[in-house]
Backbone as JSON, one array per atom type, in Angstrom:
{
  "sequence": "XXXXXXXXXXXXXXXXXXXXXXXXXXXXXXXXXXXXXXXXXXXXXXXXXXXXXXXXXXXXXXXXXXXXXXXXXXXXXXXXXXXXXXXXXXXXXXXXXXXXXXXXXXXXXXXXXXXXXXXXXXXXXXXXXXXXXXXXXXXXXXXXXXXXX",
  "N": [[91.82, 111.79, 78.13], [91.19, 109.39, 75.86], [93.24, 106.84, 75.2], [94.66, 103.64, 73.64], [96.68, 101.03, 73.58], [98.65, 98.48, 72.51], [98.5, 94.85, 73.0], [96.52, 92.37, 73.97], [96.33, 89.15, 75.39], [92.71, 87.52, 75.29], [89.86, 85.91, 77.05], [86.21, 84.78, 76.16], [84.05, 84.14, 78.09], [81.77, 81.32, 78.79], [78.78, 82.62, 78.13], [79.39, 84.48, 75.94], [80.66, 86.61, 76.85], [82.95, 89.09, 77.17], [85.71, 89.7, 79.37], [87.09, 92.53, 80.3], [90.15, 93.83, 79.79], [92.34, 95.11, 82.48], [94.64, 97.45, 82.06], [92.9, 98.31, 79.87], [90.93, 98.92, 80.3], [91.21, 100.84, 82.42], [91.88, 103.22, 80.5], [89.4, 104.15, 79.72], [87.21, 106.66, 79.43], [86.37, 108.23, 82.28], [83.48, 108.01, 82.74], [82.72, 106.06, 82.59], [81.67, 102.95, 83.66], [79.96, 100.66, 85.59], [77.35, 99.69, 83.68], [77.31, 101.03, 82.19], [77.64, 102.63, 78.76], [79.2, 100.98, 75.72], [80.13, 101.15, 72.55], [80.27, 98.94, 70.16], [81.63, 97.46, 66.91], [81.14, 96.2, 63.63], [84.34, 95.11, 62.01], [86.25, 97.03, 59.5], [87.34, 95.2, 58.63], [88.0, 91.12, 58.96], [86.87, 91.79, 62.12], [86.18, 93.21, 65.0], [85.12, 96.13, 66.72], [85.65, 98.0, 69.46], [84.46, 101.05, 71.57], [84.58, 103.39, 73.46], [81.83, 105.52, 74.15], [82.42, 108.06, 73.5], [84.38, 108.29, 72.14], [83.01, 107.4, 69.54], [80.8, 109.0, 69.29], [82.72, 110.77, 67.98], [83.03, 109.41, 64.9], [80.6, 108.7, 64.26], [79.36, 111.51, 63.83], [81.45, 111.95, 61.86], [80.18, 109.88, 59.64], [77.11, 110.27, 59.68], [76.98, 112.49, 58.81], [77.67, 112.74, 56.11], [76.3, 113.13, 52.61], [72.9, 112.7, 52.28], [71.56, 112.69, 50.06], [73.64, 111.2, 48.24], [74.56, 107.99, 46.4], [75.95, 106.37, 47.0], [76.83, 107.08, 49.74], [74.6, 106.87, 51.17], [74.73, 104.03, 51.04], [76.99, 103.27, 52.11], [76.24, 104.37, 54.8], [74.5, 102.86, 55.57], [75.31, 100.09, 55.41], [77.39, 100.33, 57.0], [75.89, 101.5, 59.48], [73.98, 99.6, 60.56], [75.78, 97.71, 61.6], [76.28, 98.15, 64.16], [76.34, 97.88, 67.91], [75.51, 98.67, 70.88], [76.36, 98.09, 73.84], [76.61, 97.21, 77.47], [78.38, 98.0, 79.9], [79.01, 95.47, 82.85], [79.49, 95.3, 86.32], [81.86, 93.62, 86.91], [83.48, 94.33, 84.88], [82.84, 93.13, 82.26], [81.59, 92.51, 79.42], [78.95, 91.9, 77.11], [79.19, 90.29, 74.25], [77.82, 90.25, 70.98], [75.78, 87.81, 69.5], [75.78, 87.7, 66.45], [77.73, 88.99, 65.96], [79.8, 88.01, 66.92], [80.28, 85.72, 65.17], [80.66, 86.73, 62.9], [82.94, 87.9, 63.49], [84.13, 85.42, 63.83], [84.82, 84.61, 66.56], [85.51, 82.8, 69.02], [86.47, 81.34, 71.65], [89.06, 81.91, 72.35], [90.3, 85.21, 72.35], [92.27, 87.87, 70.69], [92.93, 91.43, 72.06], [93.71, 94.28, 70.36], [94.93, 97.65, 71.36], [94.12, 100.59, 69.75], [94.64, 103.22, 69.5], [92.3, 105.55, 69.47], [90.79, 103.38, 70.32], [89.82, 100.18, 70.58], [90.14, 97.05, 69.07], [88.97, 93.59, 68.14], [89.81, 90.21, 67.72], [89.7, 87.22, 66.46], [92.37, 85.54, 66.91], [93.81, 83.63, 65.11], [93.18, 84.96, 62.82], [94.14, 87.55, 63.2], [96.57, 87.39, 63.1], [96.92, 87.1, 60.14], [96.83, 89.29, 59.26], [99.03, 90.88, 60.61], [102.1, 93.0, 59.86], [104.8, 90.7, 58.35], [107.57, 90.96, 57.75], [109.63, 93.69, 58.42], [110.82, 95.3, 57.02], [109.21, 96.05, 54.97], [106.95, 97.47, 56.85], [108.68, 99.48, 57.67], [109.01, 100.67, 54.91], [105.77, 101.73, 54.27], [105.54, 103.47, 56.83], [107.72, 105.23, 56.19], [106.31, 106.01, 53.71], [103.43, 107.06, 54.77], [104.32, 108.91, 56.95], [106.22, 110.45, 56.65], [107.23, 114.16, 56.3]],
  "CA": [[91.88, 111.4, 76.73], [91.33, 107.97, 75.69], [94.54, 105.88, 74.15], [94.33, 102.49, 73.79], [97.86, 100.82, 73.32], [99.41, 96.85, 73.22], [98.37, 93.58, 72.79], [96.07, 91.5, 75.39], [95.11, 87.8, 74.76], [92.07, 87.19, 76.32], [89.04, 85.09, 76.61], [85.51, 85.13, 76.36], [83.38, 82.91, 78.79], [80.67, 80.14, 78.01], [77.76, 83.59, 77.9], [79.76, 85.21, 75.05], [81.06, 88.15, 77.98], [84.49, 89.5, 77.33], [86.62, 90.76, 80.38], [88.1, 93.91, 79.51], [91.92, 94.15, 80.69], [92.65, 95.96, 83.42], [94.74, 98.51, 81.33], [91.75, 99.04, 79.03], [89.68, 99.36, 81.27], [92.15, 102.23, 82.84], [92.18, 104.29, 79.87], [88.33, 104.39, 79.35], [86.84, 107.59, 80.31], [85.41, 108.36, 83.89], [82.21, 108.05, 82.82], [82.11, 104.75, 81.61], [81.51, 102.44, 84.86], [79.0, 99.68, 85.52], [75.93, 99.98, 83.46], [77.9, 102.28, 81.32], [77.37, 101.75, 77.49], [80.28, 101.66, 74.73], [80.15, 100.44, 71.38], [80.93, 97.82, 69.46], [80.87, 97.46, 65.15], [81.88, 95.27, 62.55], [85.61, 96.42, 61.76], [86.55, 96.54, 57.85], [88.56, 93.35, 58.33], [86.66, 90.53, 59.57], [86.98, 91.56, 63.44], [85.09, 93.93, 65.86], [86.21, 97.37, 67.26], [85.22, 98.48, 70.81], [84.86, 102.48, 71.43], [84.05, 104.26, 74.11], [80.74, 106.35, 73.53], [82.71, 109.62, 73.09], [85.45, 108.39, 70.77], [82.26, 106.99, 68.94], [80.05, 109.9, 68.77], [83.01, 111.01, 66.91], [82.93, 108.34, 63.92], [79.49, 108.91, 64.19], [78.99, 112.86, 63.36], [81.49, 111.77, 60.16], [79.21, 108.79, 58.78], [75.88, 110.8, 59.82], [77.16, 113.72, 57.99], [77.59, 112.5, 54.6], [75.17, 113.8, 51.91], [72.36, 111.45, 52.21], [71.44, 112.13, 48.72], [74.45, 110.37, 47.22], [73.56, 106.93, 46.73], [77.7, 106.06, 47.18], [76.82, 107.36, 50.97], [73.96, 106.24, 51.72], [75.3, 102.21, 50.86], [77.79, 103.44, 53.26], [75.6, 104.67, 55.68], [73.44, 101.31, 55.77], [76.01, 99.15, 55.76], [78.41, 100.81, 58.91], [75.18, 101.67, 61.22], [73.63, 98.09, 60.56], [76.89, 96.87, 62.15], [76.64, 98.68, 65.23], [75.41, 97.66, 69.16], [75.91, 99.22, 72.07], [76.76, 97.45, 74.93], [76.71, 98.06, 79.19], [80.02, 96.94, 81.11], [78.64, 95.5, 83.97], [80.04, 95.95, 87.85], [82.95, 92.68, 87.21], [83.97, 94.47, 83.44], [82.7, 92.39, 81.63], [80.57, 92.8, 78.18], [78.07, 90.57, 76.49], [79.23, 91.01, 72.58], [76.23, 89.89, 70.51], [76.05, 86.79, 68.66], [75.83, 87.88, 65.2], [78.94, 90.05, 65.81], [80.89, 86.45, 67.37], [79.91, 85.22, 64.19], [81.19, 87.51, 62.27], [84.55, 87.95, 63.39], [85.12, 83.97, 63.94], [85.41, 84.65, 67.88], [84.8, 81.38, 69.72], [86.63, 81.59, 73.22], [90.06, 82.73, 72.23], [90.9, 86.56, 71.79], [93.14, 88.82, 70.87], [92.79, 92.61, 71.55], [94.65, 95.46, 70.29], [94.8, 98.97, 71.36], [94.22, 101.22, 68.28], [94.33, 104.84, 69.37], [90.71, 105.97, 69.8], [89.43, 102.32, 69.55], [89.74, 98.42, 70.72], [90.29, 95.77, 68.09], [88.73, 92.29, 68.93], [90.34, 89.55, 67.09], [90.7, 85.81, 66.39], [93.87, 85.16, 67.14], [94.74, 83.21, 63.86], [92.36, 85.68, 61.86], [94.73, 88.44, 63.81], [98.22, 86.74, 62.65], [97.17, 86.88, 58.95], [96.8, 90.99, 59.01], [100.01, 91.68, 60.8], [103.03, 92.52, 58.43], [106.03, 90.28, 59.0], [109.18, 91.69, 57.02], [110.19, 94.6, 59.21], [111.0, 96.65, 56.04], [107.32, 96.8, 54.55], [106.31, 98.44, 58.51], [109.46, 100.95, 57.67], [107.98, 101.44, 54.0], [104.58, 102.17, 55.4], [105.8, 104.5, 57.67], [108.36, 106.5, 55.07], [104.87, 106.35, 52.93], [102.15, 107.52, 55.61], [104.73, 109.9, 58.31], [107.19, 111.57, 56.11], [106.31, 115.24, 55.28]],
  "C": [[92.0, 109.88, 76.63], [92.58, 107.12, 74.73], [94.89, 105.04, 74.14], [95.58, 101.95, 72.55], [97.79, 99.38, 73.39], [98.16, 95.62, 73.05], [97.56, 92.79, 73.53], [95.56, 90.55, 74.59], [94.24, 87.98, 75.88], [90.77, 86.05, 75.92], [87.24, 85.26, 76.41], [84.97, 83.78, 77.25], [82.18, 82.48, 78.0], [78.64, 81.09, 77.74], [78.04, 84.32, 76.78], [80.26, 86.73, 75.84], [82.5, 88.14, 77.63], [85.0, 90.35, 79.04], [87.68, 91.88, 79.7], [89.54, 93.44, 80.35], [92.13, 95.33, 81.5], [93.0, 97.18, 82.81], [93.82, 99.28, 80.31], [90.73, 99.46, 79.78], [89.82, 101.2, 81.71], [91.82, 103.38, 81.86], [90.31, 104.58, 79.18], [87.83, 105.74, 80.11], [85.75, 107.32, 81.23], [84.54, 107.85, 83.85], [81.77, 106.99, 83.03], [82.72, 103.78, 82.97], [80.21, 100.97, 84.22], [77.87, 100.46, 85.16], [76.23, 101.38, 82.74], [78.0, 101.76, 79.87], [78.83, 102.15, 76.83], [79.18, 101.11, 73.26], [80.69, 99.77, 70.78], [80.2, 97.74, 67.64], [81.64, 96.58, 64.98], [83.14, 95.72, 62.37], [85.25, 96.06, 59.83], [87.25, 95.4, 57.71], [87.31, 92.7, 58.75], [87.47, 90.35, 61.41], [85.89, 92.32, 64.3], [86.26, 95.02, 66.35], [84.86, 97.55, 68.46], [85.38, 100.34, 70.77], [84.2, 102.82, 72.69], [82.88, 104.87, 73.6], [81.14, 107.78, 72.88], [83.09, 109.46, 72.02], [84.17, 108.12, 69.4], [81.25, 107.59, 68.37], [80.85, 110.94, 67.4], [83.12, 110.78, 65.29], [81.15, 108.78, 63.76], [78.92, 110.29, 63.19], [79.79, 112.91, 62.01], [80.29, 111.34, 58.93], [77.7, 109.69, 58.63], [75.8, 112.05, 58.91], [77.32, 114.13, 56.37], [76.41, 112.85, 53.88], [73.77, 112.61, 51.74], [71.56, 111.14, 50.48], [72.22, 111.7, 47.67], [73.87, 109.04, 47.42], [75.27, 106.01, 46.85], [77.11, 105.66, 49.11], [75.76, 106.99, 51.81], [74.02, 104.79, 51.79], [76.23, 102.57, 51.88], [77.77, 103.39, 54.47], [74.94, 103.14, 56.33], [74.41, 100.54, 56.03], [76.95, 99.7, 56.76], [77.35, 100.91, 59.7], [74.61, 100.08, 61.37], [75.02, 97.11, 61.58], [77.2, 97.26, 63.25], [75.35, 97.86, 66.21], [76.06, 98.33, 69.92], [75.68, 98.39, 72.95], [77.26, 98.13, 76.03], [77.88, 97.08, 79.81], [79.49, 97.1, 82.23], [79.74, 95.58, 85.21], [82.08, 95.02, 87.73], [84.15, 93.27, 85.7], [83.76, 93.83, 82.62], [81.63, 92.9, 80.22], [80.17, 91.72, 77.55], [78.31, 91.16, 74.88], [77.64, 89.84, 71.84], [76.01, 88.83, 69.27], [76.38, 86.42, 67.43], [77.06, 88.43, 64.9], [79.93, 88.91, 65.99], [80.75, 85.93, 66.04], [80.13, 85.72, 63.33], [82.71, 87.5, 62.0], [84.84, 86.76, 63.94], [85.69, 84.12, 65.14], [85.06, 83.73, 68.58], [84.95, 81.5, 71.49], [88.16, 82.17, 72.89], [90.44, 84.14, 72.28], [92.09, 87.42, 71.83], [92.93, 90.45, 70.95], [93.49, 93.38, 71.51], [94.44, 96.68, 70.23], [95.16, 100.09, 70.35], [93.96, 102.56, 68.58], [93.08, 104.8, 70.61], [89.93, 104.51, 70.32], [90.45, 101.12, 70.19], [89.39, 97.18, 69.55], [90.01, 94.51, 68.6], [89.14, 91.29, 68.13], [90.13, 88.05, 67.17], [91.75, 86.11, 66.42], [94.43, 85.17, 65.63], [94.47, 84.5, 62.84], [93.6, 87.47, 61.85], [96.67, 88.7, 62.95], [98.27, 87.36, 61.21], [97.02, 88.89, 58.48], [98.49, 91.77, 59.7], [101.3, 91.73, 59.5], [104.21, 92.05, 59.39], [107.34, 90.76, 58.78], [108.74, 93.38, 57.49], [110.43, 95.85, 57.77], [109.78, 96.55, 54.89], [107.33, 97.85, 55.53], [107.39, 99.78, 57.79], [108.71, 101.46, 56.11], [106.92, 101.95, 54.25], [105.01, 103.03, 55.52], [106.36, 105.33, 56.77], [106.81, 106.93, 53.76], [103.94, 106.95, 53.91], [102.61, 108.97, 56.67], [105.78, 110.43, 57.6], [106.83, 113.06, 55.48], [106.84, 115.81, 54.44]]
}
C-alpha cells in the first residue's frame, strides 16, 4: 500500500530532475523502478502532486467517470487532464518534471515535498509556508470539524 508521510526539502538540478527521497522512494510500489512511469499534475494550489500510476488510475476512473454531458464536468474534465504528464524515474531516482509544470508551481531549484497519503506534494518552499496553518487551534478546529462523528 502506498503512504506517503513527512516533510523533505529537496532540490532540483540545473536539467529540471528531482531526486526522489529515499523514504519516498521506499513507499512507492514494486513496480515502479527505472523506466517506470508515475504521474505528475497541476495541484489546486499553485504546486504539483506526484502519484504513483496506481494511486492515479484511481483519481482517474473518478474524473473519467463524470457525465460528459454536463458542461460543469466536462470544464472539469479539460482543465484536470490538460494538467497531467507522466513521467519515467530513471536508474539514479531521479525525474525530469516538465517545464510548463516548473512554471507553474514557481519551482526554481529549491523544494519542498510533502507526503499526502496516496500522493506527493511538490512545493516552493515560500509558496509552501503561506498554505500551512499557524495557530495550533484552527488545525484542532479543522479536525473537531472534518474527524468527529
Amino acid at each position: 500500500m502506498t503512504f506517503f508521510t513527512s516533510e523533505y526539502e529537496s532540490k532540483l538540478d540545473a536539467k529540471g530532475r528531482l531526486v526522489l527521497p529515499a523514504r519516498i522512494k521506499a513507499q512507492l510500489p514494486d513496480n515502479v523502478g527505472d523506466g517506470q512511469e508515475l504521474v505528475i499534475r497541476r495541484g489546486l494550489e499553485q504546486h504539483l502532486i506526484l502519484y504513483p500510476m496506481v494511486e492515479f488510475n484511481k483519481v482517474f476512473a473518478r474524473i473519467s467517470g463524470l457525465n460528459e454531458f454536463s458542461q460543469e464536468n466536462r470544464t472539469l474534465q479539460r482543465n484536470f487532464m490538460a494538467g497531467i504528464a507522466t513521467v519515467e524515474m530513471d536508474g539514479s531516482g531521479r525525474i525530469l518534471i516538465p517545464k510548463n509544470m516548473l512554471t507553474y508551481a514557481q519551482l526554481d531549484k529549491d523544494l519542498m515535498l510533502v507526503g499526502v497519503g496516496n500522493r506527493v506534494e511538490i512545493w516552493n518552499p515560500s509558496l509552501y509556508e503561506k498554505h500551512l496553518i499557524q495557530d495550533p487551534s484552527e488545525l484542532s478546529k479543522l479536525a473537531e470539524k472534518h474527524l468527529m462523528e
